[in-house]
VOBA-878092 format. One record per atom (N, C-alpha, C, O): residue number from 1; residue in one letter; chain; x, y, z. Coordinates in Angstrom, 3 decimals, m for minus. Layout:
<nodes>
pos; code; unit; X; Y; Z
NUM; A; A; X; Y; Z
...
</nodes>
This chain:
<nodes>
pos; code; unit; X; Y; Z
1; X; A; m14.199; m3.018; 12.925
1; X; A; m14.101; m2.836; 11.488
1; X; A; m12.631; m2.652; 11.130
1; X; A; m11.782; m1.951; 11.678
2; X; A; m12.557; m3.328; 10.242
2; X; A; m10.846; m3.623; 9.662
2; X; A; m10.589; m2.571; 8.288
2; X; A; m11.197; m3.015; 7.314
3; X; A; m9.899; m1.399; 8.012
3; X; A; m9.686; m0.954; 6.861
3; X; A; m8.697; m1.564; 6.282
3; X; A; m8.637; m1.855; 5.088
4; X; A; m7.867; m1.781; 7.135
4; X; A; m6.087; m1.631; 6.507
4; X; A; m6.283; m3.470; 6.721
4; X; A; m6.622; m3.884; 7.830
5; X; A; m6.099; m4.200; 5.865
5; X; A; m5.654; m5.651; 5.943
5; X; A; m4.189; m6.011; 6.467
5; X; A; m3.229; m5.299; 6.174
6; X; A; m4.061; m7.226; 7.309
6; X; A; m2.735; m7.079; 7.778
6; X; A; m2.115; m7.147; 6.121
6; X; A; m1.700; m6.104; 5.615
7; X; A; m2.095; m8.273; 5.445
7; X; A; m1.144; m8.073; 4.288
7; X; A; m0.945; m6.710; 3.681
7; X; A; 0.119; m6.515; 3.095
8; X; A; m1.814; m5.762; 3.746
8; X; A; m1.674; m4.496; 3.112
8; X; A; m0.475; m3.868; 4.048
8; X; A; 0.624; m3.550; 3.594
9; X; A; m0.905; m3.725; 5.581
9; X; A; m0.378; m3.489; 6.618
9; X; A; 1.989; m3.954; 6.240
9; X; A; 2.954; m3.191; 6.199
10; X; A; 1.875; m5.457; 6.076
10; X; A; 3.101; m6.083; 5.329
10; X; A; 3.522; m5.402; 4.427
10; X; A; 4.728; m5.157; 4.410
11; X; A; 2.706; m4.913; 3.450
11; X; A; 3.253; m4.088; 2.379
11; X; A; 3.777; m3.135; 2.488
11; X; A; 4.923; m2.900; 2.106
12; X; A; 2.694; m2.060; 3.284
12; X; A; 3.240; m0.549; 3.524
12; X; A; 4.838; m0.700; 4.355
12; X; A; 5.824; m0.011; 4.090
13; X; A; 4.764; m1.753; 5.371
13; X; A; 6.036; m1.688; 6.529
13; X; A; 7.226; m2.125; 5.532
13; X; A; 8.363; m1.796; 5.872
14; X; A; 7.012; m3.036; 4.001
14; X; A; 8.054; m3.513; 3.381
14; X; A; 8.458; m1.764; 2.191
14; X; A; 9.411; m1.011; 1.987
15; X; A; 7.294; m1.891; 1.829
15; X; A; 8.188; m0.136; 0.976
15; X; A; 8.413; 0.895; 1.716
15; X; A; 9.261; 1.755; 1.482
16; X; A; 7.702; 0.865; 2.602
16; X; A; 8.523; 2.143; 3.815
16; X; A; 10.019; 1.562; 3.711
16; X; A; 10.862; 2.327; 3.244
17; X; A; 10.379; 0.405; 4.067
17; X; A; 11.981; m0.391; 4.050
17; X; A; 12.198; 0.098; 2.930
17; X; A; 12.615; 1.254; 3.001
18; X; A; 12.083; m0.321; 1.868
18; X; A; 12.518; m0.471; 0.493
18; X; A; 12.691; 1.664; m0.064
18; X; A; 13.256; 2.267; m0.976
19; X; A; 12.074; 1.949; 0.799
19; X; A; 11.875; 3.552; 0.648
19; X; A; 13.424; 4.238; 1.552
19; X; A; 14.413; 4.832; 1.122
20; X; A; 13.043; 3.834; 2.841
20; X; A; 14.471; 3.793; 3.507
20; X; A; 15.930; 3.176; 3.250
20; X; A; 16.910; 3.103; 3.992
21; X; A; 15.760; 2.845; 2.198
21; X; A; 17.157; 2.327; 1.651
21; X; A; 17.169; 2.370; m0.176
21; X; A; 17.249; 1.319; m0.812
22; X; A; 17.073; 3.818; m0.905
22; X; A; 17.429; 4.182; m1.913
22; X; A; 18.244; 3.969; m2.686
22; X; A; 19.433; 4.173; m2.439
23; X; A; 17.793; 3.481; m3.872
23; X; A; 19.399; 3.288; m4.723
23; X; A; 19.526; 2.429; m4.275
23; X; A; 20.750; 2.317; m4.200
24; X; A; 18.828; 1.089; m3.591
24; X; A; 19.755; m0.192; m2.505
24; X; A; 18.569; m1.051; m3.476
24; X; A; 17.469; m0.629; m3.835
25; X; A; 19.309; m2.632; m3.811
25; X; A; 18.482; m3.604; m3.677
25; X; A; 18.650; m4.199; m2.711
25; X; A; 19.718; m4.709; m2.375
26; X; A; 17.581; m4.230; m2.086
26; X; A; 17.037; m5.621; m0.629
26; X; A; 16.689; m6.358; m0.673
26; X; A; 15.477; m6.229; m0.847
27; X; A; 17.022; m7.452; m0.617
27; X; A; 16.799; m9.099; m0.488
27; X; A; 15.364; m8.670; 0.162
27; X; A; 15.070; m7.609; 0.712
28; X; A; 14.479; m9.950; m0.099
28; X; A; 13.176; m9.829; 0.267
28; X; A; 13.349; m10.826; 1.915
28; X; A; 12.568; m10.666; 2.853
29; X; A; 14.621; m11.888; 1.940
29; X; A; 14.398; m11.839; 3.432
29; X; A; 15.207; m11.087; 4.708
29; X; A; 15.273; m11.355; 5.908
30; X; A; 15.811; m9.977; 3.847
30; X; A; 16.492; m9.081; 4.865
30; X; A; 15.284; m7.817; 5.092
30; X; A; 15.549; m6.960; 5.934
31; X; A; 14.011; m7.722; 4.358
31; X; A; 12.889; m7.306; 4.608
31; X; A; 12.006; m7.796; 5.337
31; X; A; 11.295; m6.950; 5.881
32; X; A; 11.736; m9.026; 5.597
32; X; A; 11.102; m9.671; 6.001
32; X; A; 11.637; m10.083; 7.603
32; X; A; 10.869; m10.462; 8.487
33; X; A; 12.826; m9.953; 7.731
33; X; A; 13.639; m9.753; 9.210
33; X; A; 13.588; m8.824; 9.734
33; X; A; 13.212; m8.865; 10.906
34; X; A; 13.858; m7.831; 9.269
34; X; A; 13.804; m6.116; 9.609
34; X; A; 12.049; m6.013; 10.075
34; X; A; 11.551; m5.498; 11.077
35; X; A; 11.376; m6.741; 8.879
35; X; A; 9.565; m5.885; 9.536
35; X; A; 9.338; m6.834; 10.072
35; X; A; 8.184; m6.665; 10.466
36; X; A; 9.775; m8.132; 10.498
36; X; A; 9.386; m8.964; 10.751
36; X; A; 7.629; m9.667; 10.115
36; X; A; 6.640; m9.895; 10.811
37; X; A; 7.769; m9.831; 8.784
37; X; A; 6.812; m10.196; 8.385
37; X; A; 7.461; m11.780; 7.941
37; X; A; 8.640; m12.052; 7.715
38; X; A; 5.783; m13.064; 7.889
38; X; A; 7.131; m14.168; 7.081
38; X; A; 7.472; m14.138; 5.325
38; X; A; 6.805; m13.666; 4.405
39; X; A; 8.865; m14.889; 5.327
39; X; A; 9.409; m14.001; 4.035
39; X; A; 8.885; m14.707; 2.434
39; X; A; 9.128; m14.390; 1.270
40; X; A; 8.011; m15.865; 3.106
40; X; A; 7.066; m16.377; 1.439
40; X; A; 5.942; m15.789; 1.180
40; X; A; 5.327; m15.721; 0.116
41; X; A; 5.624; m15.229; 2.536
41; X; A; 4.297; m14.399; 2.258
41; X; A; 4.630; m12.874; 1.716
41; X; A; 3.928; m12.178; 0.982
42; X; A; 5.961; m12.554; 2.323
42; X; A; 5.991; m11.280; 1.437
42; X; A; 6.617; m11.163; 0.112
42; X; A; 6.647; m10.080; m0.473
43; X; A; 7.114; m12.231; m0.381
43; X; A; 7.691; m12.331; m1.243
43; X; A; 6.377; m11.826; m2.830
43; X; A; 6.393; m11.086; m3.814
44; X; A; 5.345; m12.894; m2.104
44; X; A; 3.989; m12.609; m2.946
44; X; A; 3.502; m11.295; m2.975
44; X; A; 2.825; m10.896; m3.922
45; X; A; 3.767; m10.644; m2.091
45; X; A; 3.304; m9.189; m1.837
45; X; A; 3.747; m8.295; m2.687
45; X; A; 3.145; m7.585; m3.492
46; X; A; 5.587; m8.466; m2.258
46; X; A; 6.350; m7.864; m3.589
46; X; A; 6.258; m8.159; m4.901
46; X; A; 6.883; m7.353; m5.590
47; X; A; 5.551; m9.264; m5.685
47; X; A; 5.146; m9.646; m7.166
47; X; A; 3.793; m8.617; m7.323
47; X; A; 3.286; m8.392; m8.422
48; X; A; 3.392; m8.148; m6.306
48; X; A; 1.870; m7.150; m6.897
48; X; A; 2.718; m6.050; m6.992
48; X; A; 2.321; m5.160; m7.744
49; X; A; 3.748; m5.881; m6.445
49; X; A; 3.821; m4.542; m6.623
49; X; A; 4.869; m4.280; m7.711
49; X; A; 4.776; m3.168; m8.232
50; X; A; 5.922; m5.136; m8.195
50; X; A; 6.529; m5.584; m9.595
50; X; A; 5.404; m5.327; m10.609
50; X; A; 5.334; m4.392; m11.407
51; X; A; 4.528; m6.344; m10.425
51; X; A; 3.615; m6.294; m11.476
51; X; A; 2.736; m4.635; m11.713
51; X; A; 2.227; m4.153; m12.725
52; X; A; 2.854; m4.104; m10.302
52; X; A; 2.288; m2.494; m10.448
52; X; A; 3.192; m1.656; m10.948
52; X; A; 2.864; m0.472; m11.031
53; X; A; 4.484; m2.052; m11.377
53; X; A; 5.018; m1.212; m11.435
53; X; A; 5.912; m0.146; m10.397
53; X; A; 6.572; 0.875; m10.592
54; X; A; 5.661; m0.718; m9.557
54; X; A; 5.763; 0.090; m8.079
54; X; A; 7.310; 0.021; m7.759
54; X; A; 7.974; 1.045; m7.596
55; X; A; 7.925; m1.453; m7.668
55; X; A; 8.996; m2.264; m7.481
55; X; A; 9.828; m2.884; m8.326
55; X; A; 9.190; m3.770; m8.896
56; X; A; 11.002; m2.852; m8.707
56; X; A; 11.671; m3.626; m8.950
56; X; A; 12.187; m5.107; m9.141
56; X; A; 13.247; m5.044; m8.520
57; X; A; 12.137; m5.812; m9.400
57; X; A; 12.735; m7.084; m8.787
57; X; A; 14.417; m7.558; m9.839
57; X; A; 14.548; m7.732; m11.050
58; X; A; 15.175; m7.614; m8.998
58; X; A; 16.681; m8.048; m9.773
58; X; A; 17.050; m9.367; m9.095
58; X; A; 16.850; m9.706; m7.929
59; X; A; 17.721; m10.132; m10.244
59; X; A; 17.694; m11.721; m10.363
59; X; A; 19.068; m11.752; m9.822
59; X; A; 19.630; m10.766; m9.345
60; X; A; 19.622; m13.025; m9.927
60; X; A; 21.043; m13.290; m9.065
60; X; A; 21.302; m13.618; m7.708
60; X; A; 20.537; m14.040; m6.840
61; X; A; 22.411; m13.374; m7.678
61; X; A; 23.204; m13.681; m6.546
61; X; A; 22.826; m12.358; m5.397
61; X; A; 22.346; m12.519; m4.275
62; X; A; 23.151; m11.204; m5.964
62; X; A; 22.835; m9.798; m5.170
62; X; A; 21.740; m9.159; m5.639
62; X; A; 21.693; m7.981; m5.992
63; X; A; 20.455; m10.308; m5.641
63; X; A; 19.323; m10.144; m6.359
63; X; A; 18.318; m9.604; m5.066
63; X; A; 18.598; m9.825; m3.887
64; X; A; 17.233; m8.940; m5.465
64; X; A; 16.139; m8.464; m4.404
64; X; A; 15.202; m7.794; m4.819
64; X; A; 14.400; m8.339; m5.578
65; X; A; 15.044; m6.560; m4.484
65; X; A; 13.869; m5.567; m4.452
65; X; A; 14.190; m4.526; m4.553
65; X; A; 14.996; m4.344; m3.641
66; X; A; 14.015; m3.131; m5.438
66; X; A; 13.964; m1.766; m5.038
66; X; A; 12.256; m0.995; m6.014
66; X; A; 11.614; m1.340; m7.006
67; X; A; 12.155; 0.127; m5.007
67; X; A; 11.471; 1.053; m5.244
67; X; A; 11.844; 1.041; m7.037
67; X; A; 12.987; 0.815; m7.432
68; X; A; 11.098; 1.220; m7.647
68; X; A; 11.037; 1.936; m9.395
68; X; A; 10.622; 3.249; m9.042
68; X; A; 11.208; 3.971; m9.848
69; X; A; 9.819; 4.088; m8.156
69; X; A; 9.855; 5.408; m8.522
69; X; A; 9.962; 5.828; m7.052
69; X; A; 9.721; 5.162; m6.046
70; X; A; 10.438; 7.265; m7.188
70; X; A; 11.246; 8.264; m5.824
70; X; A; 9.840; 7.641; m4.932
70; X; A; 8.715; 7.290; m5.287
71; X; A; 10.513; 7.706; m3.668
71; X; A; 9.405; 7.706; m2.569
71; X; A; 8.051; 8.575; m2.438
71; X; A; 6.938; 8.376; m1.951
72; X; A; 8.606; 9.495; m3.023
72; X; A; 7.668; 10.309; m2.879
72; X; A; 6.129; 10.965; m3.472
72; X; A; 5.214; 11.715; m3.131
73; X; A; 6.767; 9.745; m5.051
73; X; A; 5.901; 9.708; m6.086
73; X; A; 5.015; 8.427; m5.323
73; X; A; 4.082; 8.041; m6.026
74; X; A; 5.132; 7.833; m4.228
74; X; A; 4.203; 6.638; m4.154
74; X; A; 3.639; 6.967; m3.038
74; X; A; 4.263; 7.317; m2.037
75; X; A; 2.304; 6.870; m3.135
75; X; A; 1.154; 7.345; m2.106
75; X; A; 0.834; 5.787; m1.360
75; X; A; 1.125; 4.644; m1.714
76; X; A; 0.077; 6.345; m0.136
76; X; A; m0.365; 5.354; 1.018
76; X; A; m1.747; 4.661; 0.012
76; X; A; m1.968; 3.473; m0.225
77; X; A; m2.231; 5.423; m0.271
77; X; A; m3.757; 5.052; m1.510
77; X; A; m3.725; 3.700; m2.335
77; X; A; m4.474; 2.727; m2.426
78; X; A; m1.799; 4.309; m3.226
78; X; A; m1.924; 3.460; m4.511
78; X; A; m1.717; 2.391; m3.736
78; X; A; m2.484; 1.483; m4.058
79; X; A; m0.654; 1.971; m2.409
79; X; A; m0.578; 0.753; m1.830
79; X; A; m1.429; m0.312; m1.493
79; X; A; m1.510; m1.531; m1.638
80; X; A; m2.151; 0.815; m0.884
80; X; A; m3.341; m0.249; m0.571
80; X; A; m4.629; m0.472; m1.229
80; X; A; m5.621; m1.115; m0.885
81; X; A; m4.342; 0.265; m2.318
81; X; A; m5.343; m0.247; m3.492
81; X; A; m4.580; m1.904; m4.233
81; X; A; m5.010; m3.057; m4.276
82; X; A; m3.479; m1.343; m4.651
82; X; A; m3.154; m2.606; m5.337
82; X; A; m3.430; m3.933; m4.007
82; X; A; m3.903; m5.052; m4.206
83; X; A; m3.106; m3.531; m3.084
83; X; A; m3.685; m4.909; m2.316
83; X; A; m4.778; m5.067; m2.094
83; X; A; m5.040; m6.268; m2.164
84; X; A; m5.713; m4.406; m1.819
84; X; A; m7.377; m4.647; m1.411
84; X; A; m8.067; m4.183; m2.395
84; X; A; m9.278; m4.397; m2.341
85; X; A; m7.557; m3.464; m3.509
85; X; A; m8.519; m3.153; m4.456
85; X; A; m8.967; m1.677; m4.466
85; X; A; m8.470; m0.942; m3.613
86; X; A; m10.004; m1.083; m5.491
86; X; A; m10.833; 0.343; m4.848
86; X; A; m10.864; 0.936; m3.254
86; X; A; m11.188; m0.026; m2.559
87; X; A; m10.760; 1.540; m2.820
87; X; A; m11.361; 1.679; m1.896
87; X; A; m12.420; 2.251; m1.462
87; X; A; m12.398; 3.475; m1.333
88; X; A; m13.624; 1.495; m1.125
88; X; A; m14.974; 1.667; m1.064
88; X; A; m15.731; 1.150; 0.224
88; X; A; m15.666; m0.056; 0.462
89; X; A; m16.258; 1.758; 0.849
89; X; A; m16.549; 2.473; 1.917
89; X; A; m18.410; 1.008; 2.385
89; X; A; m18.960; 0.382; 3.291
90; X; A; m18.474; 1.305; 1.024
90; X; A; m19.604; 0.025; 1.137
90; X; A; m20.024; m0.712; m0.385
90; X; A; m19.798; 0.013; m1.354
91; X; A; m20.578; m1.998; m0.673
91; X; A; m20.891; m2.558; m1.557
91; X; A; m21.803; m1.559; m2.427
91; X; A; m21.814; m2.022; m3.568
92; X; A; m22.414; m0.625; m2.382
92; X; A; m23.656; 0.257; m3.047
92; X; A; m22.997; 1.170; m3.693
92; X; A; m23.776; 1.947; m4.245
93; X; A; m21.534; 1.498; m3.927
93; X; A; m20.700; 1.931; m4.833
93; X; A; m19.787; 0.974; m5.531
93; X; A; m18.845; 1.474; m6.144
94; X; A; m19.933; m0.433; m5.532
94; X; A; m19.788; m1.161; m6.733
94; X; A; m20.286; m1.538; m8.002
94; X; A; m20.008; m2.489; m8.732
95; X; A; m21.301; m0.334; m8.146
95; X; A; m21.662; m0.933; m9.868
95; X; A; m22.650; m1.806; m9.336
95; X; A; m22.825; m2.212; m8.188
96; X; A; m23.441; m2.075; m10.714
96; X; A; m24.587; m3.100; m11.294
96; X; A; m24.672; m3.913; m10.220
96; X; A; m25.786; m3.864; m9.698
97; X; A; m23.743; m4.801; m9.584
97; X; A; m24.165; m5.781; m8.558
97; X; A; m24.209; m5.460; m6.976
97; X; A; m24.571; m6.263; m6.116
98; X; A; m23.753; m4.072; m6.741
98; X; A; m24.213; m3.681; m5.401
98; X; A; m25.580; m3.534; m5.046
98; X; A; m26.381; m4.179; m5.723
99; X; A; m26.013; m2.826; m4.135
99; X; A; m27.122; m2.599; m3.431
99; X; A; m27.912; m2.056; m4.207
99; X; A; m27.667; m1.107; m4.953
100; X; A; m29.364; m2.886; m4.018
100; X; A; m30.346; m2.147; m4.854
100; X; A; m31.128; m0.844; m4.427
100; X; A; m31.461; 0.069; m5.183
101; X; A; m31.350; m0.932; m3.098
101; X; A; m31.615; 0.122; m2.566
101; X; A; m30.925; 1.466; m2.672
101; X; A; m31.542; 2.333; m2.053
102; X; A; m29.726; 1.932; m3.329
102; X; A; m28.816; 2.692; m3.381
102; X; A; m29.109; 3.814; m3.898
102; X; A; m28.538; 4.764; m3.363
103; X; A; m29.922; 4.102; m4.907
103; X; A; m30.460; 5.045; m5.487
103; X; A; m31.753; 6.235; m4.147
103; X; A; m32.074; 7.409; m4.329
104; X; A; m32.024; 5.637; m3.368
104; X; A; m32.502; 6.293; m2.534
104; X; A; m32.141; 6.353; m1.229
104; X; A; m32.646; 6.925; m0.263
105; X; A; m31.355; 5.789; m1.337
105; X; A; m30.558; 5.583; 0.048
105; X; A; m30.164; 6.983; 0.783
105; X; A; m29.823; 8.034; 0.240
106; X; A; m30.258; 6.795; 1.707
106; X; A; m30.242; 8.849; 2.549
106; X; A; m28.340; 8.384; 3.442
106; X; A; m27.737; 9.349; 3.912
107; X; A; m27.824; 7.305; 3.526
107; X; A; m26.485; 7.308; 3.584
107; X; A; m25.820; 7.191; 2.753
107; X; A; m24.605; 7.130; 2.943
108; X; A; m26.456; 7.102; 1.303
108; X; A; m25.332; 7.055; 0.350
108; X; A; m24.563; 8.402; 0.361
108; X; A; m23.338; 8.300; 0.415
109; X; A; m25.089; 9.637; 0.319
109; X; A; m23.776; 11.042; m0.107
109; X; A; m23.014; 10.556; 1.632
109; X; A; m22.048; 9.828; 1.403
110; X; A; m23.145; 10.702; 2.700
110; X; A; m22.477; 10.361; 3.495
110; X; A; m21.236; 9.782; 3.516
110; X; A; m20.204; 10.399; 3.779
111; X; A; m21.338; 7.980; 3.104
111; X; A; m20.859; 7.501; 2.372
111; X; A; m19.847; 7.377; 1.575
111; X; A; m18.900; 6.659; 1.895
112; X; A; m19.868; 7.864; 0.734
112; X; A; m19.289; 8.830; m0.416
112; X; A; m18.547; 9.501; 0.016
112; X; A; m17.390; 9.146; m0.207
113; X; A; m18.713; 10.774; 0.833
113; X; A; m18.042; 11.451; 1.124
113; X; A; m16.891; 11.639; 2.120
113; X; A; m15.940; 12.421; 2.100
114; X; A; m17.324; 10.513; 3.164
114; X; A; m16.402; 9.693; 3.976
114; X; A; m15.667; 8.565; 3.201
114; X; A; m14.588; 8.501; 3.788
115; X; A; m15.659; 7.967; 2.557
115; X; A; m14.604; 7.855; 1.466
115; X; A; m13.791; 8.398; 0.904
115; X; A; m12.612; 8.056; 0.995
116; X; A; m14.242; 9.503; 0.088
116; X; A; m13.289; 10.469; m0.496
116; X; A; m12.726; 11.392; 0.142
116; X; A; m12.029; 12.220; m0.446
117; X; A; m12.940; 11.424; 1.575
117; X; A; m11.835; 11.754; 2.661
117; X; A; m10.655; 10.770; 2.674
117; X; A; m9.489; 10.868; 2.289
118; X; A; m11.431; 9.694; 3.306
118; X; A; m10.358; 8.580; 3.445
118; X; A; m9.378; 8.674; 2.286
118; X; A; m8.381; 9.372; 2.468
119; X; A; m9.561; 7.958; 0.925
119; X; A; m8.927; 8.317; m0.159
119; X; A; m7.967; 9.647; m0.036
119; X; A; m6.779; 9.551; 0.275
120; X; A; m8.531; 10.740; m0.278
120; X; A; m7.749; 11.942; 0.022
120; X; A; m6.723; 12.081; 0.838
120; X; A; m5.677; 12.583; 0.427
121; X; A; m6.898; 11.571; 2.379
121; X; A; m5.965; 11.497; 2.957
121; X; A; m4.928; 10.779; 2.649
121; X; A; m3.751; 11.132; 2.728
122; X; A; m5.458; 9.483; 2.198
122; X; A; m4.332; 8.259; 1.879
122; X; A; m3.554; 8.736; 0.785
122; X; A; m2.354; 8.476; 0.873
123; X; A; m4.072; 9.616; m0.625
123; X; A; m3.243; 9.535; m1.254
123; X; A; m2.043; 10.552; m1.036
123; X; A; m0.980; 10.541; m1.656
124; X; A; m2.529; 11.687; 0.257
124; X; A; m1.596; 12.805; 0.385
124; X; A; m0.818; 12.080; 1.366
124; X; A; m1.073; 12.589; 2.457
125; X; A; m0.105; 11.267; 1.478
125; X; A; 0.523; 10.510; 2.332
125; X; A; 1.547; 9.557; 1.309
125; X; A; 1.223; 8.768; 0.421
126; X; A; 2.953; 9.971; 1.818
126; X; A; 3.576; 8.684; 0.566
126; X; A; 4.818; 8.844; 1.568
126; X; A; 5.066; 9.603; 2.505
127; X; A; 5.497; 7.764; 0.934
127; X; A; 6.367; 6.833; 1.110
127; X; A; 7.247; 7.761; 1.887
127; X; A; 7.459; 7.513; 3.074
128; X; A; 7.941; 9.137; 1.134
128; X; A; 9.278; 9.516; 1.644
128; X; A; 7.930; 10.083; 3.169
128; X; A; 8.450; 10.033; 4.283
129; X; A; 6.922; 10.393; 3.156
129; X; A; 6.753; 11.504; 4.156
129; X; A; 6.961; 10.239; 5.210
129; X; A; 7.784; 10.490; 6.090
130; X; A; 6.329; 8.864; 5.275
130; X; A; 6.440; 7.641; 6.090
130; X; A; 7.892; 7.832; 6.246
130; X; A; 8.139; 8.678; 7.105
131; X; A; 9.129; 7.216; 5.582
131; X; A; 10.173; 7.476; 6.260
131; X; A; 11.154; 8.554; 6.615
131; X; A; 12.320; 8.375; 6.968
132; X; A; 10.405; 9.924; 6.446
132; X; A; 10.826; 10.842; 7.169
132; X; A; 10.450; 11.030; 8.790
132; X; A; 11.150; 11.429; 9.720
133; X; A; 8.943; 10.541; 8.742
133; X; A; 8.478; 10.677; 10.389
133; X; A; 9.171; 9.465; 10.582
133; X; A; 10.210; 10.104; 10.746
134; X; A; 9.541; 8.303; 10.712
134; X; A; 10.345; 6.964; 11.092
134; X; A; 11.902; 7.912; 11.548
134; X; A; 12.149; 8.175; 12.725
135; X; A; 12.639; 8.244; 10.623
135; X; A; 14.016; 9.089; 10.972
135; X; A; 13.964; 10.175; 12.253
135; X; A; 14.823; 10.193; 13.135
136; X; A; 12.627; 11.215; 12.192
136; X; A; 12.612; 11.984; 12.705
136; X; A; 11.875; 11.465; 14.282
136; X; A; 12.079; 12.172; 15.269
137; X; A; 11.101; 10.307; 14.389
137; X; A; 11.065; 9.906; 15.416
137; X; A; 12.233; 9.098; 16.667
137; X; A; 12.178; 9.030; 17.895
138; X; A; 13.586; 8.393; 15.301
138; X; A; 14.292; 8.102; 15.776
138; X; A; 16.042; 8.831; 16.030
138; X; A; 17.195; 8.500; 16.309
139; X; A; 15.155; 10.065; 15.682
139; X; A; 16.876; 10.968; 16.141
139; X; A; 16.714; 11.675; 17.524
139; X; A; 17.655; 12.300; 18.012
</nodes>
């Protein structure tokens, strides 16, 4: 079972970068060298997160990428929501077209509640705490 999608996976390793270098715009293929992800596919990655609000994008010559808000304001959650969406644990918490059985279902609070762990954890998790353990692993 797959939670984390590699592209999500691309994302987190590109704003952890973009987190580790403050106040900096980064070319999206001096990101894409560094995480070694390829740099048209992340380029698309970085337009979700422009469009979230998340990122920056500056035009030109010394044009690239930065963070729009402190590292620390950006959680592991919101990341990988904007790439995969909600995060939901199974189809029977999507509304009207999930599972019909759901209403009696004896794993739905389960469910649920193993979700809103997951969630929980993810969102107490952000950017600066990612590149603080990265620094502190490499001193």
């Amino acid at each position: 079972m797959e939670i984390i999608r590699r592209n999500t996976e691309y994302a987190i390793r590109a704003l952890v970068h973009l987190a580790a270098h403050p106040g900096t715009v980064v070319s999206a293929w001096e990101i894409a060298e560094a995480q070694d992800v390829p740099v048209e596919f992340l380029q698309k990655i970085l337009q979700k997160f422009v469009k979230g609000g998340v990122v920056s994008s500056h035009r030109g010559a010394q044009g690239g990428f930065s963070l729009s808000r402190e590292p620390g304001q950006v959680s592991l959650l919101e990341i990988v929501e904007v790439m995969q969406g909600k995060l939901a644990m199974n189809r029977c918490f999507l509304g009207h077209d999930g599972c019909p059985r759901a209403p009696g279902c004896p794993l739905k609070q389960n469910w649920l509640q193993l979700e809103q762990q997951i969630a929980g954890r993810m969102a107490g998790i952000t950017l600066e705490e990612l590149v603080d353990q990265i620094r502190a692993k490499n001193s």
